[in-house]
C-alpha positions in Angstrom: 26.3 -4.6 22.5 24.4 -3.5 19.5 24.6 -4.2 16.2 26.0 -2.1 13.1 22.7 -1.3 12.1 21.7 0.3 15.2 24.1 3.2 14.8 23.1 3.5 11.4 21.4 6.8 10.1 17.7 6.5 9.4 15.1 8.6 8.9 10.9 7.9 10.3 8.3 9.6 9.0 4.6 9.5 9.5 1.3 11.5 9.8 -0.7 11.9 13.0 -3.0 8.9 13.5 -6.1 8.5 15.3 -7.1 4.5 15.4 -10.4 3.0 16.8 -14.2 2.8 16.0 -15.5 6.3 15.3 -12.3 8.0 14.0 -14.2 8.6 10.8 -16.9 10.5 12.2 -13.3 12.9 13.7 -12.9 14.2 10.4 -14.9 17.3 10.6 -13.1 18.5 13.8 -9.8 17.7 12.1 -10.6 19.6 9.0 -11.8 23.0 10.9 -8.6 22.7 13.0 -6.7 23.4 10.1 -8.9 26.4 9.6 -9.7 25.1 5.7 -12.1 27.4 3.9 -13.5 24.7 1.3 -12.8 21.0 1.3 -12.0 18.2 -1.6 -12.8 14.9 -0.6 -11.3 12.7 -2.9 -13.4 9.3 -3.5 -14.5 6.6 -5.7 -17.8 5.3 -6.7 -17.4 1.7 -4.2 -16.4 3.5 -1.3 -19.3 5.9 -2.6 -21.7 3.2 -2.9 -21.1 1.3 0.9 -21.7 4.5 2.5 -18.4 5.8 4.1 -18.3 8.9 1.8 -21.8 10.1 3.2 -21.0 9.5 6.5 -17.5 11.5 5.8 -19.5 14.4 4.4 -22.0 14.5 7.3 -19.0 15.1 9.5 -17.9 18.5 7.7 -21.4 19.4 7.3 -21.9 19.2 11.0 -18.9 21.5 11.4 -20.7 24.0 9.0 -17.4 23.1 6.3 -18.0 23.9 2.9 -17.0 20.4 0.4 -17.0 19.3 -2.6 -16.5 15.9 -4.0 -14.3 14.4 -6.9 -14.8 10.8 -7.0 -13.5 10.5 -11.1 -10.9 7.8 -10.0 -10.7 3.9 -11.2 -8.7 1.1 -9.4 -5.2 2.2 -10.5 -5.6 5.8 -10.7 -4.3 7.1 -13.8 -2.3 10.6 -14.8 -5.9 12.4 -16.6 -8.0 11.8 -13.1 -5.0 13.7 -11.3 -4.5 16.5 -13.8 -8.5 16.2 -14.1 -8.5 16.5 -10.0 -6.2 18.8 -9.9 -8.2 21.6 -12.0 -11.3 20.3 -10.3 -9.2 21.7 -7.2 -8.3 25.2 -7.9 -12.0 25.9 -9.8 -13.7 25.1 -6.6 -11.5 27.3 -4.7 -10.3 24.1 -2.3 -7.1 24.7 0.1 -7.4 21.3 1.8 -7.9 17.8 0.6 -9.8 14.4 2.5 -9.4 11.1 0.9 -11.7 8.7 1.1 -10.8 4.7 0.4 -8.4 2.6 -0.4 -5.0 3.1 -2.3 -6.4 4.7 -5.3 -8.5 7.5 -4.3 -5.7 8.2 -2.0 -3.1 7.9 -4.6 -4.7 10.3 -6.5 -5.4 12.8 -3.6 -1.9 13.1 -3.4 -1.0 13.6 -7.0 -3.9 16.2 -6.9 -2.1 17.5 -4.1 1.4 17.6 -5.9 0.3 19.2 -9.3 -1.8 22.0 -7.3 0.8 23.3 -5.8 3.9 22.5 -8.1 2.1 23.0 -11.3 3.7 20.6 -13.3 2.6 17.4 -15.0 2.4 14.2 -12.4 4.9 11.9 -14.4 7.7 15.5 -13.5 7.9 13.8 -10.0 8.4 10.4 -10.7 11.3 8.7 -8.2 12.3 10.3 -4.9 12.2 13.4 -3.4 11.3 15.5 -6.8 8.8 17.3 -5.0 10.0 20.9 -4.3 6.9 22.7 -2.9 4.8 21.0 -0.2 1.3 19.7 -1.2 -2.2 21.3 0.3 -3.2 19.5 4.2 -3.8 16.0 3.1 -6.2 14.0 5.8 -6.7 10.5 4.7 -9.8 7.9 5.4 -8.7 4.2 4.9 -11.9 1.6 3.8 -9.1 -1.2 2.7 -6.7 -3.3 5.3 -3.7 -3.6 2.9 -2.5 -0.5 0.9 -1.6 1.5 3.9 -1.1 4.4 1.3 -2.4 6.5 4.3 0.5 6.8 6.3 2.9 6.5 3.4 5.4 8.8 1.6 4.8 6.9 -1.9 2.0 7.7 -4.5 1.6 5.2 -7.6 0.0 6.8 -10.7 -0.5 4.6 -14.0 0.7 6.1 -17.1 -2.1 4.5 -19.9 -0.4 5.8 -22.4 3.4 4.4 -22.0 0.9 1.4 -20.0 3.3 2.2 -16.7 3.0 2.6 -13.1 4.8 5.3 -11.8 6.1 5.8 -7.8 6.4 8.8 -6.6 8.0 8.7 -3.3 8.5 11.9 -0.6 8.2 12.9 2.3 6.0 15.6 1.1 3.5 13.3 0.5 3.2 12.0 3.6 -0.5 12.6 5.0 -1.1 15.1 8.3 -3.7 12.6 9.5 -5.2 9.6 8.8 -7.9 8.2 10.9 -8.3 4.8 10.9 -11.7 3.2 11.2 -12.1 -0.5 11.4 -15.6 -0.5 10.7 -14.9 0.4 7.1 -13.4 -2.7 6.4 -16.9 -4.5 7.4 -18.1 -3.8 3.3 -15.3 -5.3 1.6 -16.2 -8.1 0.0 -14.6 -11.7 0.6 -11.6 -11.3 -2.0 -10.9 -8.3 -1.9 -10.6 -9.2 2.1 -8.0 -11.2 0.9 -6.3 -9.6 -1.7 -5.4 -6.2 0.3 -4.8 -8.4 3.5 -1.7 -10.6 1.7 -0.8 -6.9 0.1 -0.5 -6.1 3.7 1.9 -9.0 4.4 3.4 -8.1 1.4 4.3 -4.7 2.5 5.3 -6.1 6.0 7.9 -8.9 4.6 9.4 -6.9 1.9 10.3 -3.7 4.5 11.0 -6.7 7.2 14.0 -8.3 4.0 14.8 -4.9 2.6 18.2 -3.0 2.5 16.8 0.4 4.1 15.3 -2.0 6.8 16.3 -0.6 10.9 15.4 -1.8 14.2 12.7 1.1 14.0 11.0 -0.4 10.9 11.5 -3.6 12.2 9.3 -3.2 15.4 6.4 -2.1 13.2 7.1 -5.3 9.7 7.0 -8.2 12.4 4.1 -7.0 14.4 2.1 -6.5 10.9 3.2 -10.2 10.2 2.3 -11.2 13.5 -1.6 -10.1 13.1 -2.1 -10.3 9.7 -1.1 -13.9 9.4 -2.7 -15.1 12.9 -6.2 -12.9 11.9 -6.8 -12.5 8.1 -8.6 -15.9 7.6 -10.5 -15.9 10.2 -11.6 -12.3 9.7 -12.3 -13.3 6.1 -14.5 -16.1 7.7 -16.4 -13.3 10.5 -16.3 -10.1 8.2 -18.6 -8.5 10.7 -16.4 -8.8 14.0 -15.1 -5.5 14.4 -12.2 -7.2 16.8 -11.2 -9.7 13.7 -11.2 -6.3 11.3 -9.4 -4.1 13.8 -6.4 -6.5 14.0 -6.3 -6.6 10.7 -6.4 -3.1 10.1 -4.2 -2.6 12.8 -1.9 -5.2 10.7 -2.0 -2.8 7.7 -1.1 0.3 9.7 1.9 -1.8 10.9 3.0 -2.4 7.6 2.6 0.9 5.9 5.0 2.5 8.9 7.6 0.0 8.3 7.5 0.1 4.3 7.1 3.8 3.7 10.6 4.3 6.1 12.3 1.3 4.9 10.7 0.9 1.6 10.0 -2.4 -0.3 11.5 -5.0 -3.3 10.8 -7.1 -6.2 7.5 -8.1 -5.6 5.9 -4.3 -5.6 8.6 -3.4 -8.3 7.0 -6.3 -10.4 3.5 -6.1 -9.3 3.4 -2.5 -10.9 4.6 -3.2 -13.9 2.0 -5.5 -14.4 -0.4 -3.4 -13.0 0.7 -0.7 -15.7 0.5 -3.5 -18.4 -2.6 -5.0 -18.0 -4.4 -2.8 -15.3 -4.8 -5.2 -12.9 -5.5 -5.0 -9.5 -2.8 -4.4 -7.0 -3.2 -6.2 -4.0 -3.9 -9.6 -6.3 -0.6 -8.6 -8.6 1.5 -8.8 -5.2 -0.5 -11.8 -3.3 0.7 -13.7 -6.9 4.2 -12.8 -6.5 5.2 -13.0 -3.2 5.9 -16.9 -2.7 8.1 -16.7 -5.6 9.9 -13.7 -5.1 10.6 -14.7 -1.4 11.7 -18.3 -3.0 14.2 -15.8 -4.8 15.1 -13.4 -2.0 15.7 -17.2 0.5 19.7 -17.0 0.1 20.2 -13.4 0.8 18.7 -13.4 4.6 18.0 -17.1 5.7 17.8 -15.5 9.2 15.4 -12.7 8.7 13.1 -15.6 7.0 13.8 -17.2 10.3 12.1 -14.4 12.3 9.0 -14.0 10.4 8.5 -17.8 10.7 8.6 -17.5 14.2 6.4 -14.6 14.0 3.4 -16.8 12.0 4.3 -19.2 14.8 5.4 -22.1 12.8 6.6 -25.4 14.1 10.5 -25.0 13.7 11.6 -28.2 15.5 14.5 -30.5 14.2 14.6 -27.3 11.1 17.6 -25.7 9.6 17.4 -21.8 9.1 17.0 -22.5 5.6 14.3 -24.8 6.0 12.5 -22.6 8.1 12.9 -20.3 5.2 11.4 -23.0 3.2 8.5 -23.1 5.6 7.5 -19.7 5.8 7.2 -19.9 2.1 5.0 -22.8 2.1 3.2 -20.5 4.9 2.3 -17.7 2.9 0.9 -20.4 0.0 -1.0 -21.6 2.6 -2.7 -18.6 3.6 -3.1 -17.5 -0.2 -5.1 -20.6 -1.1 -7.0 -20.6 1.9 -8.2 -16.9 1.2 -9.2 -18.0 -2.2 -6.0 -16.5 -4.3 -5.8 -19.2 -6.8 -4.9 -17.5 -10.1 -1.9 -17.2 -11.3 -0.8 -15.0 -14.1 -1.7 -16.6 -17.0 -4.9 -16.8 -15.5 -4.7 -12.7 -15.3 -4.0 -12.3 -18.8 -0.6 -12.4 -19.1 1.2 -14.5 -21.7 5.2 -15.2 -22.6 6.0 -12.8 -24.6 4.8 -10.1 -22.3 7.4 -11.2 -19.9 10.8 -9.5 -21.1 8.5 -6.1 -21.4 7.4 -6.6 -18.0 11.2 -7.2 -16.5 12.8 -4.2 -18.4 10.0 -2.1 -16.5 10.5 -3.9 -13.3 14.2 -3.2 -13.2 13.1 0.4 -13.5 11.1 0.7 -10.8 12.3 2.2 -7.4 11.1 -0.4 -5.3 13.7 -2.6 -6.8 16.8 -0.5 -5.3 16.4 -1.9 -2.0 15.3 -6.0 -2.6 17.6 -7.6 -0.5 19.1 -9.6 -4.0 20.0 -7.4 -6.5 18.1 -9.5 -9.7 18.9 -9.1 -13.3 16.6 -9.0 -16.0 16.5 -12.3 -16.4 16.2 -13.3 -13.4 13.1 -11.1 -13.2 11.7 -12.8 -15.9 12.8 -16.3 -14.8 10.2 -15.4 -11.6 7.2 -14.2 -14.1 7.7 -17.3 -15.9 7.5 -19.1 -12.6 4.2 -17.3 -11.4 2.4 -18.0 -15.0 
């Protein structure tokens, strides 16, 4: 007999994906199928610099595709790259767009994307479904195993001015391909291994918890914590074995279908407020927050906590479900201090009094709608306070 949430409606959304060694070197023969007359690969001067743009661009030119490249885009892309992409776009004559990296370039490929075609300011479509005219063919290269903005309907731009992130979630932004290349992740660098990996579990725990979770989702959050946990050490430890990277890759891609359907919680709704503040990388804002946010979250679902436990394959002998719960928390510090996340807030620059600023923007966000405990504002802030 099934349970109420199996006859509950739910909607699944994602592009067409091509996974394995190589599928970067497909993106020429993807791009002509679409019949594109001039292409914007959208980029960013690291992914530049290890090489995966050139190899990219060598693709189209072997399938004679005229390109052009906009690479203007910093860690947290920001509303003046987008507007500054978008005109980039329409000078250049472009009708399709490639992304290139990790969540930012293709954060702002999408925002390029939605201004082209709705011409309106970015910060119009903030929330959900505000988008009213579909975006340009959006193919999308992943170089990081964590943001899984690939496969996802949500785009996050940072306002500098009102120092805010932004979501922007649609279906419209959802990409028509991404191919998804394990090699890439064979540059990243140690921390930022680890930092996009946690962001990874992140996104698989928080869609695993949420209130738009289904057994669809489901399938795809404890798979994600199943190979992120058991591999992203190790692959941290062997950065060049392409078996260690693909799981973890493979982990990411996991994640991003469960969270973009089911969405997320207080850890991403918090992470981007702070991210907005103080411009601080993502991945690291989340990997701070999740062990306390989940200590919050523990009394709404002991028994999904339960699951993911036996998913990281912990020792639940002689254990009540809420000490299991308690367990899987201790798990995740575990794997953030092995990975070498040590810092906590303070240590990222943020002090008291930022804290109530930070809550009332958290509170905001739309990630927050669907964290299984619906907080207050000071709760929110108790939980900064904790991660200082």
């Amino acid at each position: 007999m099934g349970t109420e949430s199996d006859f509950e409606l739910r909607k699944f959304v994602a592009p067409e994906l091509l996974f394995g060694v190589g599928a970067l070197k497909t993106v020429g023969r993807y791009v002509n199928n679409l019949g594109a007359r001039k292409v914007l690969v959208v980029t960013d001067p690291g992914v530049m610099a290890a090489g995966w743009t050139d190899k990219v661009l060598a693709s189209l030119e072997e399938q004679k595709i005229p390109h052009t490249v906009f690479s203007q885009v910093t860690p947290n892309p920001r509303t003046d790259e987008v507007i500054k992409g978008a005109d980039f776009y329409k000078q250049e004559g472009c009708d399709v767009i490639v992304s290139v990296g990790g969540g930012s370039p293709t954060d702002c490929a999408k925002g390029i994307g939605i201004v082209s075609t709705n011409k309106k300011h970015i910060l119009e479509f903030e929330g959900v479904d505000q988008i009213t005219v579909p975006i340009p063919p959006l193919i999308c290269i992943p170089t990081t195993g964590g943001t899984s903005a690939d496969v996802s309907q949500f785009a996050i731009i940072t306002d500098r001015e009102k120092m805010t992130k932004i979501a922007i979630i649609s279906k419209a932004v959802v990409p028509d391909v991404s191919l998804i290349d394990p090699t890439t992740l064979t540059t990243m660098d140690p921390y930022l291994t680890a930092c996009t990996g946690i962001d990874a579990l992140v996104h698989a725990i928080e869609a695993f918890v949420s209130t738009g979770n289904s057994p669809i989702t489901d399938v795809h959050a404890l798979e994600a914590i199943r190979l992120i946990s058991w591999n992203l050490l190790e692959s941290i430890k062997h950065p060049d074995d392409i078996a260690l990277r693909s799981k973890v890759m493979r982990g990411s891609l996991e994640a991003g279908l469960a969270f973009s359907n089911a969405s997320l919680g207080a850890v991403h709704a918090m992470a981007h407020s702070l991210g907005g503040l103080l411009d601080l990388p993502h991945g690291e804002c989340n990997a701070v927050l999740l062990d306390h946010v989940m200590a919050f979250n523990l009394r709404s679902s002991p028994e999904r906590y339960l699951r993911i436990a036996t998913e990281m394959r912990l020792d639940l002998r002689g254990m009540s479900i809420r000490d299991a719960g308690k367990a899987v928390i201790d798990e995740v510090r575990r794997l953030k201090r092995e990975a070498g996340i040590y810092r906590a807030l303070a240590k990222l620059g943020v002090s008291n009094p930022d804290i109530p600023y930070l809550a009332s923007n958290a509170m905001k966000d739309a990630c927050m709608v669907t964290n299984p405990v619906r907080p207050n504002q000071r709760d929110v802030e108790v939980i900064y306070e904790e991660a200082l």
